[in-house]
C-alpha positions as CSV (number, residue, x, y, z in Angstrom):
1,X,74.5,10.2,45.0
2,X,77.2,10.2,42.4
3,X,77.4,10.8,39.1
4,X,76.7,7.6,37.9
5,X,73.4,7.8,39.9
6,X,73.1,11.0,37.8
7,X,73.5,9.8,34.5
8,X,71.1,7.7,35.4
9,X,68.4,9.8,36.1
10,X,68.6,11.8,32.7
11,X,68.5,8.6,30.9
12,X,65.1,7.1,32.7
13,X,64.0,10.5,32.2
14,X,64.1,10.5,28.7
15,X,63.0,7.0,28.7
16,X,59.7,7.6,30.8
17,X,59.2,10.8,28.4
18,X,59.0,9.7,25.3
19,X,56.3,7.2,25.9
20,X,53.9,10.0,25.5
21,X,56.3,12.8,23.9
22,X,57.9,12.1,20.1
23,X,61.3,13.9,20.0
24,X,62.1,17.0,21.8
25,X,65.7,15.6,23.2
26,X,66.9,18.8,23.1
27,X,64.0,20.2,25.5
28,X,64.1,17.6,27.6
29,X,67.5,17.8,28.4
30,X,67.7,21.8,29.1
31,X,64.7,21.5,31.5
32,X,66.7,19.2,33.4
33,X,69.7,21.3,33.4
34,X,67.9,24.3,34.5
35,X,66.0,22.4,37.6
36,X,69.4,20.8,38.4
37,X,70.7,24.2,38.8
38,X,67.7,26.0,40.4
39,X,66.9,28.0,37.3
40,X,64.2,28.8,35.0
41,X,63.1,28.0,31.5
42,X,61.4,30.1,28.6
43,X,60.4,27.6,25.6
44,X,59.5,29.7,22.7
45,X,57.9,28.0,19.7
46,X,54.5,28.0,17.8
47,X,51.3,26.2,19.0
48,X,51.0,22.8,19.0
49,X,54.0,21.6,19.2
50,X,54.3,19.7,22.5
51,X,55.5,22.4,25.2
52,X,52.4,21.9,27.6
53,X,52.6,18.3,27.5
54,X,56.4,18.2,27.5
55,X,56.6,20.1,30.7
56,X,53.9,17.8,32.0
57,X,55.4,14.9,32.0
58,X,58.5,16.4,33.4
59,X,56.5,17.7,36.1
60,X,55.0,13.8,35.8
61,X,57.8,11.6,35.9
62,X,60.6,13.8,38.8
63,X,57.1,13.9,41.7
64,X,57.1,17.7,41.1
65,X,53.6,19.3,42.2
66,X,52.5,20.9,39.2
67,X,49.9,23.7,38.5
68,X,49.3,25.4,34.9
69,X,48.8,29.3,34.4
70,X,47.0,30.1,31.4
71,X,48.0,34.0,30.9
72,X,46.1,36.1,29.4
73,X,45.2,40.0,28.2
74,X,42.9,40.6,31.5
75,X,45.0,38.2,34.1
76,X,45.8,40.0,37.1
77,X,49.0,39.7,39.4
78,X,46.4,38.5,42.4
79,X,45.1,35.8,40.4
80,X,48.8,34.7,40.1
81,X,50.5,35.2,43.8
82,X,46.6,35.0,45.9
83,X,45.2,37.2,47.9
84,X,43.9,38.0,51.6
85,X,40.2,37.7,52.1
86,X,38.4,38.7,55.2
87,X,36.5,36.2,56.9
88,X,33.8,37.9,58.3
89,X,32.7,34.9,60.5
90,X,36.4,35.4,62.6
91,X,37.2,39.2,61.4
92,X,40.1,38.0,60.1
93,X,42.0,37.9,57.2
94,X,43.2,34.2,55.2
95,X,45.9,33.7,52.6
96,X,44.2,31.8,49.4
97,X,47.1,30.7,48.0
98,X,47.6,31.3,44.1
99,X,49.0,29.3,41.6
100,X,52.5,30.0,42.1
101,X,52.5,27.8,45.2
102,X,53.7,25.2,43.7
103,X,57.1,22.9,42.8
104,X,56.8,23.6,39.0
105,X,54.7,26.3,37.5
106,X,53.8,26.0,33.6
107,X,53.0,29.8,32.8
108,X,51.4,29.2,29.4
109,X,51.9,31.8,26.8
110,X,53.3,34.4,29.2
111,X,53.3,36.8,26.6
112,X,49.8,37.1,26.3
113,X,49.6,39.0,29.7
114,X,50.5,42.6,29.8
115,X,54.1,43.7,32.2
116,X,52.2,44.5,35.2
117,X,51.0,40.9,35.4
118,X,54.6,39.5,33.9
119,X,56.5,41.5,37.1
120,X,54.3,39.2,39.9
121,X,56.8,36.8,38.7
122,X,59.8,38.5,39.2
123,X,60.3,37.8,42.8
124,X,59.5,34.4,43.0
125,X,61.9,33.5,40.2
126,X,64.8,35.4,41.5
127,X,64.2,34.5,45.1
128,X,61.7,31.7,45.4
129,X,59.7,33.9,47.9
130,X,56.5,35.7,47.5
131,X,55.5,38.6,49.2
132,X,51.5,39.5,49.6
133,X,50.6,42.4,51.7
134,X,53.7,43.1,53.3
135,X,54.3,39.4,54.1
136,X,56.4,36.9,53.0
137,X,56.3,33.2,51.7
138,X,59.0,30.7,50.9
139,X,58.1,28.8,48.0
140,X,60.6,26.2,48.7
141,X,64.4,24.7,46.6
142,X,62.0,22.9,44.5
143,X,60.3,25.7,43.0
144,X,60.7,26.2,38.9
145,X,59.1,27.8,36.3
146,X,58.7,26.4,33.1
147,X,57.3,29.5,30.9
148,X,56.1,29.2,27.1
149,X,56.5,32.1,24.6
150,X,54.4,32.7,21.6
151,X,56.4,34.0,18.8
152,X,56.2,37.9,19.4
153,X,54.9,38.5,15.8
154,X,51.4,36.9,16.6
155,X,48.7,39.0,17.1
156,X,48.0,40.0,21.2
157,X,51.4,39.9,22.4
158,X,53.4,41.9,24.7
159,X,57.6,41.7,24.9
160,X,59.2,40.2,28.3
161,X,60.8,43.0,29.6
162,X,64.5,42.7,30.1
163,X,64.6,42.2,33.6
164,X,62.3,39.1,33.7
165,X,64.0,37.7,30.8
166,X,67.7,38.0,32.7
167,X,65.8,35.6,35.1
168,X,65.3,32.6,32.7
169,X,68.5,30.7,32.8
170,X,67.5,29.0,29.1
171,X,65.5,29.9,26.0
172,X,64.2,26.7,24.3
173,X,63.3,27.4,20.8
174,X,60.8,24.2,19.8
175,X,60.6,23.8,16.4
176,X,58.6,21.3,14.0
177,X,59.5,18.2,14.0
178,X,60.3,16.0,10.8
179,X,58.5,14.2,9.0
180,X,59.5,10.7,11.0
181,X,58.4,12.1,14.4
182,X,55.4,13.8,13.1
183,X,54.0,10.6,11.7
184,X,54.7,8.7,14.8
185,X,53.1,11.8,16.4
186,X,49.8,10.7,14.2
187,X,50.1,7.5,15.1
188,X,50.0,7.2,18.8
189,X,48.1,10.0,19.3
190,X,45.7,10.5,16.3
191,X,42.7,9.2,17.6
192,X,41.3,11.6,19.8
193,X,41.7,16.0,19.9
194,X,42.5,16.6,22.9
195,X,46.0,16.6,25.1
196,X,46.9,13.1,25.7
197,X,45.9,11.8,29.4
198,X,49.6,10.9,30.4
199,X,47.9,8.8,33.1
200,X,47.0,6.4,30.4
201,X,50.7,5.8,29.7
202,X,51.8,4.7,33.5
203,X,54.4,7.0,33.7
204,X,57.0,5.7,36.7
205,X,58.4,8.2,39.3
206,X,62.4,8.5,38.1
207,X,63.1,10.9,41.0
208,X,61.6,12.6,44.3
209,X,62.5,16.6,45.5
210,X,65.4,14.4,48.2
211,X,66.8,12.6,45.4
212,X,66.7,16.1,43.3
213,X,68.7,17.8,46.0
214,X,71.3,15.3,46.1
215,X,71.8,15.3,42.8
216,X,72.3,19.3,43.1
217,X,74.8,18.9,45.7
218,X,76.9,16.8,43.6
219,X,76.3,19.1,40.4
220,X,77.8,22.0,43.2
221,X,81.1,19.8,43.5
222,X,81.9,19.5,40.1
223,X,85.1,21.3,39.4
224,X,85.7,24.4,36.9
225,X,89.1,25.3,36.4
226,X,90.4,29.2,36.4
227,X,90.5,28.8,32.7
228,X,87.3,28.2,32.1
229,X,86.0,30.0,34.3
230,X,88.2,33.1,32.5
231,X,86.4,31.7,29.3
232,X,83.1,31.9,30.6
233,X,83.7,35.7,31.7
234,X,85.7,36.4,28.3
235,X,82.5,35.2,26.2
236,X,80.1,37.2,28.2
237,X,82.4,40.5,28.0
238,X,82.6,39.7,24.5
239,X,78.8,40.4,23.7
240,X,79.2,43.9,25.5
241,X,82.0,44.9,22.7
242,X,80.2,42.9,19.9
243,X,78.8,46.0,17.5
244,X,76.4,43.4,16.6
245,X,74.8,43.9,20.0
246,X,73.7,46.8,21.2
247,X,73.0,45.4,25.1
248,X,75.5,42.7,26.1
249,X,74.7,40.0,28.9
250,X,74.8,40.8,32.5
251,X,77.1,38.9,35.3
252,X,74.3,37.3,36.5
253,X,74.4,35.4,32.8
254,X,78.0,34.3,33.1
255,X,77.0,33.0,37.1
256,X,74.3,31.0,35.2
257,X,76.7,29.8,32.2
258,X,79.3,28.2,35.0
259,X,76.4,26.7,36.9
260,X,74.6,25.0,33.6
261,X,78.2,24.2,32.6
262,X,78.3,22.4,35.7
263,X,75.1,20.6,35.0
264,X,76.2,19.3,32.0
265,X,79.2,17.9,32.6
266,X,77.3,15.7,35.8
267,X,74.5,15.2,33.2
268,X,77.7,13.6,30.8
269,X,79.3,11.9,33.7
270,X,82.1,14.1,34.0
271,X,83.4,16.2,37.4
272,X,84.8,18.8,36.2
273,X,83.8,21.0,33.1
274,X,85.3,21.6,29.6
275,X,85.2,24.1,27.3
276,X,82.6,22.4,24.8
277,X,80.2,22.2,27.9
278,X,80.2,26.1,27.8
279,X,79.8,26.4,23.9
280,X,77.0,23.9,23.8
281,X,75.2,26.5,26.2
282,X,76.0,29.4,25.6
283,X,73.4,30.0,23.0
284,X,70.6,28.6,24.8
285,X,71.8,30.8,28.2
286,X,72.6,34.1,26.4
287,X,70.6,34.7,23.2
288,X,67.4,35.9,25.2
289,X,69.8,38.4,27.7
290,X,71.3,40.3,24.3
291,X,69.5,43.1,22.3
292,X,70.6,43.0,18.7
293,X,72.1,46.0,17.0
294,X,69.2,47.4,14.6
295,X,71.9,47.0,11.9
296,X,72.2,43.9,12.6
297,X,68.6,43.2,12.1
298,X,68.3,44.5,9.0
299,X,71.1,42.3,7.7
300,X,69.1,39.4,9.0
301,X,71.1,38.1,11.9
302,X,69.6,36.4,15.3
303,X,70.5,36.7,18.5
304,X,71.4,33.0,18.4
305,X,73.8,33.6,15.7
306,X,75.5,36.5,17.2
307,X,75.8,34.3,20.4
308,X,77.6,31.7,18.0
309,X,80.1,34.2,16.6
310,X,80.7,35.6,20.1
311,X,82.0,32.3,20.9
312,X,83.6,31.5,17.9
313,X,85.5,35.0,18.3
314,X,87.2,34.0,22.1
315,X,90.0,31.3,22.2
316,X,89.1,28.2,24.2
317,X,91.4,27.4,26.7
318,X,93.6,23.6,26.2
């Protein structure tokens, strides 16, 4: 595998994607990024704008197993990890398996489920394991979760607590499209209601879990010099002394930063990483990890901004 080969993989992805998808480059791309690296990704946006079937035909198109949580007020961490039943006919007890067994796990609307059921997560995205009744299961390298977020002023909501939101390695904010995409939108898919059957559209395999590790190992070699790597730490420092902010970003966000750094410049064909691969991400890997300033709120600034300013405030290196 070499970067060439990996070039190519984003390109037939987006290409296989958008027979059934209309826009959402952006999306697209950060998913990739995040399973190239091993992470996680919250997409935050309002119904009915493609995250389901987006992460679908991700799942679709790189021969990822795929299973679908929908969360909700009354969900329960068992129905999420499993659960031991006896079997009375061999007075024993048997794993059935939850949903989180799985390569990629959509947990739809995550916020519609209250903490207790949000923290059954919390192991499985840090360390891919799973632990039911004192034992534990290995999920596997492929494992990912691709969460959607409701915006938090809808009714029936709870916040992700800041812990489970340190484990997402990108916030996607999915907006509406314009008016171009939204008519082709009604055009290939305006005859029925329901979620587009994405068999209908013949989708074609652009990569297997071997050819995903490969391309991991050579997003691992790609090279980040001291100075950006000095950069990266500077900029996540820098939202600790921002008055803006009154919680910074942890280390574990500036370990993430230099990793989806690294994806991107592989993504771009490059082996080594510059500094406008760490501004590009830094708002999608560090807006969710910050707590604005209640000042700040009141003025009217995002999290997203702030980010922007952060970075606009520490001198790239040459």
């Amino acid at each position: 595998m070499d970067l060439q080969a990996v070039q190519s993989i984003r390109e037939r992805l987006h290409e296989q994607v958008h027979r059934v998808v209309v826009g959402q480059d952006r999306a697209l791309d950060l998913m990739l990024l995040g399973l190239l690296c091993q992470g996680h990704v919250l997409v935050h946006g309002v119904p009915g704008t493609a995250k389901t079937l987006l992460a679908r035909c991700f799942a679709e198109c790189l021969s990822l197993d795929f299973q679908r949580i929908q969360f909700t007020p009354d969900l329960m961490p068992g129905d999420v990890l499993g659960t031991n039943l006896f079997d009375f006919r061999t007075s024993t007890f048997s794993l059935t398996k939850g949903p989180i067994f799985t390569e990629l796990l959509l947990a739809d609307e995550i916020n519609r489920t209250p903490p207790k059921t949000q923290a059954a997560l919390l192991q499985a995205m840090q360390e891919r394991l799973v632990t039911i009744d004192g034992t534990t299961y290995d999920l596997g390298s492929g494992f990912m979760v691709i969460a959607t977020l409701n915006p938090l002023e809808q009714e029936g909501t709870y916040p992700l607590p800041e812990a489970q939101l340190d484990r997402f390695l990108f916030r996607i904010d999915v907006r509406y499209p314009d008016r171009d995409q939204e008519r082709e939108i009604v055009a290939r898919h305006g005859h029925g209601t329901a979620m587009p059957d994405i068999a209908e559209f013949g989708l074609e395999k652009v990569a297997d879990l071997a050819g995903l590790e490969a391309t991991r190992e050579v997003v691992r070699n790609i090279r980040v010099s001291d100075e950006i790597i000095d950069y990266i730490v500077d900029i996540v420092r820098a939202t600790r002394e921002r008055p803006s902010l009154s919680c910074g970003a942890s280390p574990r966000a500036a370990t993430m930063l230099s990793s989806a750094s690294r994806a991107l410049a592989a993504v771009l064909g490059r082996d080594f990483v510059i500094p406008d691969d760490v501004k590009r991400l830094a708002a999608p890997t560090l807006a969710h990890r910050v707590v604005l300033a209640p000042a700040a709120e009141i003025e009217g600034l995002d999290a997203r901004a702030a980010i922007r300013l952060v970075v606009d405030g520490v001198p790239a290196p040459r």
